[in-house]
C-alpha positions in Angstrom: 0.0 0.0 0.0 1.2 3.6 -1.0 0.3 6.7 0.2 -1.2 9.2 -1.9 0.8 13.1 -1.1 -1.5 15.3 1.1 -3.4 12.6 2.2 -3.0 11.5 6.2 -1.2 8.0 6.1 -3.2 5.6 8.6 -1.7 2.6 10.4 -4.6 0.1 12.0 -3.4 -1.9 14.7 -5.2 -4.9 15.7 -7.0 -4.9 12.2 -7.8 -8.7 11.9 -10.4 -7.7 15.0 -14.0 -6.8 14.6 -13.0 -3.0 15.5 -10.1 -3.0 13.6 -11.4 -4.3 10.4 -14.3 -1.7 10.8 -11.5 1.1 11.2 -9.5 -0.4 8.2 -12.6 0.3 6.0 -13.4 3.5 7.1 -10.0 4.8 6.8 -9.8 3.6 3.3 -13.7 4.5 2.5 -12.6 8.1 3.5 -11.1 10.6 0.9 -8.7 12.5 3.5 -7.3 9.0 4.8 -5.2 6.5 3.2 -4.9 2.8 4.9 -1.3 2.1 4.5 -0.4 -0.7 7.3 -3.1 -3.5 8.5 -0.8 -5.0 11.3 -2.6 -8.4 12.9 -1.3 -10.5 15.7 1.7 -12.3 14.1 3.1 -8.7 12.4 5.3 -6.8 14.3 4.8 -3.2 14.9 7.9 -2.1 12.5 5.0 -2.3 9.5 4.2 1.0 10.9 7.1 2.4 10.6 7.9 0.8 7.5 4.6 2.6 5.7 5.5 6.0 7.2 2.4 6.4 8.9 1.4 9.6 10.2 -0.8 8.1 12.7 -1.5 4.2 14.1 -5.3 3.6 15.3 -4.7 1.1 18.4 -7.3 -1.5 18.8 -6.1 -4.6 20.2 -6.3 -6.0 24.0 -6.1 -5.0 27.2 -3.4 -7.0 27.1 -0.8 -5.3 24.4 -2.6 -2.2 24.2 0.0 -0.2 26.7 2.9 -2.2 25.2 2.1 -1.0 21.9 0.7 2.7 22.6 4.1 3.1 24.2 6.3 1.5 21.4 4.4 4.5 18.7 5.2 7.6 20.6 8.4 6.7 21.1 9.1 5.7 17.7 7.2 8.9 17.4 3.7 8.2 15.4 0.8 9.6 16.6 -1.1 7.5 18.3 -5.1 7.1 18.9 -6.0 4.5 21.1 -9.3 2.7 21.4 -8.8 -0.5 23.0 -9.8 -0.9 26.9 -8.2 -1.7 29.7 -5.9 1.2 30.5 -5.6 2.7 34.2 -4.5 5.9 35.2 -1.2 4.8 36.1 -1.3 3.7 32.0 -2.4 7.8 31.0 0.3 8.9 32.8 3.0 6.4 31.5 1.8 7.3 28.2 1.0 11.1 28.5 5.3 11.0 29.9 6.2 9.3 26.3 4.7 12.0 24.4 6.2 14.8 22.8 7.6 14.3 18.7 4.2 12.5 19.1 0.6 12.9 20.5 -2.0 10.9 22.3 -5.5 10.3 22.3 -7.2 8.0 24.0 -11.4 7.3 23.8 -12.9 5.1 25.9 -15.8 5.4 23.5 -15.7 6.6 19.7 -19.3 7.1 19.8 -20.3 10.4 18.8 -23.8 9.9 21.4 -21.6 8.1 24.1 -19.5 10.9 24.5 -23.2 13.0 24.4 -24.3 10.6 27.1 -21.4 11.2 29.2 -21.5 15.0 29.4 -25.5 15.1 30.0 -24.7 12.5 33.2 -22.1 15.4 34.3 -24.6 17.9 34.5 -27.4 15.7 35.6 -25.0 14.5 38.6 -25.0 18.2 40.2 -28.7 17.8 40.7 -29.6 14.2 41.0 -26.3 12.9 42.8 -27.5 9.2 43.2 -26.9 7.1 40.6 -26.2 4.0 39.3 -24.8 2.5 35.7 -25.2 -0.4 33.6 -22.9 -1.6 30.9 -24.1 -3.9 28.1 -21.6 -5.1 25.9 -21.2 -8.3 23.1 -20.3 -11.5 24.5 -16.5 -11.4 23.1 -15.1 -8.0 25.6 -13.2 -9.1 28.1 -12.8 -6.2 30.3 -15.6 -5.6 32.6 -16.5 -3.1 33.8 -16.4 -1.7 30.0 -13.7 2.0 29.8 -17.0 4.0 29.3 -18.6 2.8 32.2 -15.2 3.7 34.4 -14.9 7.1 32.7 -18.8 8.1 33.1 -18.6 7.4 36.8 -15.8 9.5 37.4 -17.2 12.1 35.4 -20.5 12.2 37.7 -18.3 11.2 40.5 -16.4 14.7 40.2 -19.3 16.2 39.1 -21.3 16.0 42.3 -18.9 16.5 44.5 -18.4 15.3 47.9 -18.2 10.9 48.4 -21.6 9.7 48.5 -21.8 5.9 49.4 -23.9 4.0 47.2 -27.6 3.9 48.8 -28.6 0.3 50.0 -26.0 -2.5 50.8 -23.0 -2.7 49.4 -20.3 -5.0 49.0 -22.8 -7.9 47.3 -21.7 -9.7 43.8 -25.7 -8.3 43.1 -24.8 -4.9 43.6 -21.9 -4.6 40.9 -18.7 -3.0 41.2 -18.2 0.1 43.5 -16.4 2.8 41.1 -15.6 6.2 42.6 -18.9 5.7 44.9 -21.3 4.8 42.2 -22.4 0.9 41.1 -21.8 0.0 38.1 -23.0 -3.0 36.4 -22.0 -5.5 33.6 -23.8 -7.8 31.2 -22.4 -9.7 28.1 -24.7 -11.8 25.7 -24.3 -12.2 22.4 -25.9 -10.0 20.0 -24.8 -6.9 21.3 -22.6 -4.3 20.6 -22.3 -1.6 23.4 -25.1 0.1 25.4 -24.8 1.9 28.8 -27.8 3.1 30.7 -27.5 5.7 33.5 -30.4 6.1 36.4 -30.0 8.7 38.9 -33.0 8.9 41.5 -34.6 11.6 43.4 -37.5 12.3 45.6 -40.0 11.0 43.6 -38.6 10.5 40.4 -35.8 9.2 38.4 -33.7 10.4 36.0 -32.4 7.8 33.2 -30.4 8.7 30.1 -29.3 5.3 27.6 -27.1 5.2 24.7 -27.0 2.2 22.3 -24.5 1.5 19.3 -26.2 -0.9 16.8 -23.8 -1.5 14.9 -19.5 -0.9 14.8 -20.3 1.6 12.2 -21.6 4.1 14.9 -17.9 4.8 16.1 -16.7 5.7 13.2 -17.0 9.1 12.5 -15.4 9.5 16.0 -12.6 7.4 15.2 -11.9 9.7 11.8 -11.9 12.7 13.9 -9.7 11.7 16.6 -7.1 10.4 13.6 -7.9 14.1 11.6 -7.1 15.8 14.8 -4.3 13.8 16.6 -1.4 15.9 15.6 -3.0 19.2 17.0 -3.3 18.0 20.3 -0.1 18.4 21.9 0.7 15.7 25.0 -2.2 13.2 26.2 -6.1 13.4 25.4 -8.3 11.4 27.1 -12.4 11.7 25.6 -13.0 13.3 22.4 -15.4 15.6 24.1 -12.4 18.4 23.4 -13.2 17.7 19.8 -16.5 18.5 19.3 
């Protein structure tokens, strides 16, 4: 593959995935993006460098992700990462390897997840209790899902002082405890990626829901975040800069 001049030259790693075959179309389908490495599990990550990439699209496993994130900015490609399972201790090992290169990192490409997320911020400062569930295909292995961890530090933060989680606590029923709020998990088949969010109030409750139906809904966020990489100096974490 050979990349057209003035086109942005776009390495896909982890492209033998569902994700990353998705991304592979849509950087090819797009006329500002040319698809010049597909690197799958038994290529090594020199393809990228081999292509001249401008920028590498990470979607592989919890697993490699950090490994490989890291091994781009220092070999200084930009770098947008999409696959889960990265801590905070992982942002700031990464955000310290940039510099020749940026980094942004979604937890969800989702134009209406990142909607979803700012909407729970605001609707924290009123209704502070809440709780989240997470719906995701039957193949992620990370639970709960990077959306699910961002969005309840988000309303964490957002309303303030440590609330405990109303009712009892501590029960496999109750989900996982994240930054004071419940969060819950479910994997079946035939999904892609939901997330419901309840808050409840005297009286009433609050519930906002996002679904993606199909890979094609992260997309467009995925071509932004690769059209905008290089202008971001250091570390991004969220598109929500973006839009």
């Amino acid at each position: 593959m050979s990349a057209t001049p003035d086109m942005l030259r776009v390495a896909v790693i982890g492209a033998s995935g569902r994700m990353g075959s998705a991304v592979c179309r849509a950087v090819a389908d797009d006329p500002d993006t040319e698809l010049v490495a597909e690197v799958r599990s038994r290529d090594g990550l020199d393809l990228v460098l081999d292509a001249g990439a401008d920028v590498a699209v990470e979607f592989t496993l919890p697993s490699s992700v950090r490994r490989n994130a890291a091994w781009l900015l220092e070999h200084g490609v930009h770098t947008v990462v999409g696959a889960s399972g990265l801590d905070d201790d992982d942002l700031e090992a990464l955000g310290g390897l940039t510099g020749p290169a940026n980094c942004l990192v979604a937890p969800n490409f989702a134009l209406g997840a990142v909607l979803l997320m700012r909407f729970a911020e605001q609707a924290a400062r009123v209704l502070p209790d809440a709780e989240i569930t997470e719906l995701h295909h039957d193949g992620k292995v990370d639970a709960p899902s990077g959306t699910a961890l961002r969005t309840a530090r988000l309303v964490a933060a957002a309303r303030g002082e440590h609330r405990a989680p109303p009712g009892p606590v501590g029960h496999p029923a109750r989900g996982q405890v994240v930054n004071g709020i419940c969060v819950h998990s479910v994997r079946l088949p035939g999904l892609v990626a939901s997330q419901e969010i309840v808050f409840g109030g005297t009286g009433q409750t609050l519930t906002i829901r996002h679904d993606s139906l199909d890979r094609t809904s992260f997309m467009p966020g995925v071509l932004l975040a690769v059209k905008r990489v290089a202008t971001l100096p250091g570390l991004t974490v969220g598109l929500d800069s973006l839009l």
